[in-house]
C-alpha positions as CSV (number, residue, x, y, z in Angstrom):
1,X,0.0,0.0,0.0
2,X,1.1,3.3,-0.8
3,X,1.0,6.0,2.1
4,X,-0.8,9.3,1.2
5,X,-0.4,12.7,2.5
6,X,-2.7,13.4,5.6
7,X,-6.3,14.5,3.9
8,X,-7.8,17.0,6.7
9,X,-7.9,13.8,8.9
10,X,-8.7,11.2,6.3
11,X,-6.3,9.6,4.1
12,X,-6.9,6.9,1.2
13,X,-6.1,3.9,4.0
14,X,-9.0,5.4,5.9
15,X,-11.2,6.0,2.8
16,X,-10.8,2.1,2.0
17,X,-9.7,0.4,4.8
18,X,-13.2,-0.7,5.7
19,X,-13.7,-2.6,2.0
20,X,-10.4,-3.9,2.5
21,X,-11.4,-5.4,5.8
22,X,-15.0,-6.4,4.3
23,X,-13.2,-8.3,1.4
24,X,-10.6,-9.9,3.3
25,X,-13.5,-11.7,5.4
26,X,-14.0,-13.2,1.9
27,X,-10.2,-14.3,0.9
28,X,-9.5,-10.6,-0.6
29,X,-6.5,-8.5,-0.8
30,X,-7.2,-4.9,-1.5
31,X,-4.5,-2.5,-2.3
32,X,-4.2,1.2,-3.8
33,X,-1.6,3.3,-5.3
34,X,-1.9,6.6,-7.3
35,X,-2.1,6.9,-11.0
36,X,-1.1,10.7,-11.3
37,X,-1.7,13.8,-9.2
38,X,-5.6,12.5,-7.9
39,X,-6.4,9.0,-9.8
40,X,-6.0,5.7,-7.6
41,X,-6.0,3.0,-8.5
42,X,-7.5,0.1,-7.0
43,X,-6.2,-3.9,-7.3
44,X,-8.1,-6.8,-5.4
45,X,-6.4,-10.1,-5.3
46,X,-7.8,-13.2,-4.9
47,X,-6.5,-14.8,-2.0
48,X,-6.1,-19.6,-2.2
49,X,-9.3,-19.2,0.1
50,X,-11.2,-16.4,-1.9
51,X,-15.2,-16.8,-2.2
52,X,-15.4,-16.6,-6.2
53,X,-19.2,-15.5,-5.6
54,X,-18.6,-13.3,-3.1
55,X,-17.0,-10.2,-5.5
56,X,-19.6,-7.5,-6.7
57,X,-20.2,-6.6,-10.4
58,X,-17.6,-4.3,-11.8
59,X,-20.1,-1.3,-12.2
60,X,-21.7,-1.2,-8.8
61,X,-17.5,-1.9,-7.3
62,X,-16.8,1.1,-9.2
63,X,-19.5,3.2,-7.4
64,X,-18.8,2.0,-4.3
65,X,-15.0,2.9,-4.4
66,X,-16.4,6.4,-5.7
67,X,-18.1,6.9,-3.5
68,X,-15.7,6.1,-0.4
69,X,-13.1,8.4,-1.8
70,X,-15.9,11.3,-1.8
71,X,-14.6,12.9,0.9
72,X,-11.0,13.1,-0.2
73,X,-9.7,14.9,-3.0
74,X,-8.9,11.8,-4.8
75,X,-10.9,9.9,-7.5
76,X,-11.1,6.9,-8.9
77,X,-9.0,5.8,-11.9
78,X,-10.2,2.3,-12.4
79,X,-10.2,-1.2,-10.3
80,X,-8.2,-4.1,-11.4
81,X,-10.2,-7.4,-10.3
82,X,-8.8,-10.6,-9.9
83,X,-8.8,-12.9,-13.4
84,X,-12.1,-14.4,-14.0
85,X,-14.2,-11.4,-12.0
């Protein structure tokens, strides 16, 4: 994981660190780094023990990442899911 400036008391690992505690429950690994100045760019890995039915579609993934980084002044650049997702 990448660390990121303080954000007015919220940084990325704050922004996502619930999801990446949600999807580890399920065999996850979820990571971030930046893509630029604002973009990040978000990579889940599927862990020996992942739950292949427990991943969301891309779309709604994407607006739930959004949505999470709302309140910092970081957006979204794209999610890379694990092969077969």
């Amino acid at each position: 994981m990448t660390d990121a400036p303080e954000l007015d008391g919220m940084d990325l690992d704050c922004a996502l660190g619930g999801f990446r505690d949600m999807l580890a429950t399920d065999g996850y690994t979820l990571s971030w780094s930046l893509n630029g100045e604002n973009g990040v760019v978000v990579r889940i890995v599927a862990g020996e023990d992942a739950c292949a039915d427990c991943l969301v579609p891309l779309p709604v993934m994407e607006t739930i990442m959004s949505n999470a980084l709302e309140p910092t002044p970081y957006t979204l650049d794209h999610i890379v899911l694990p092969s077969g997702s």
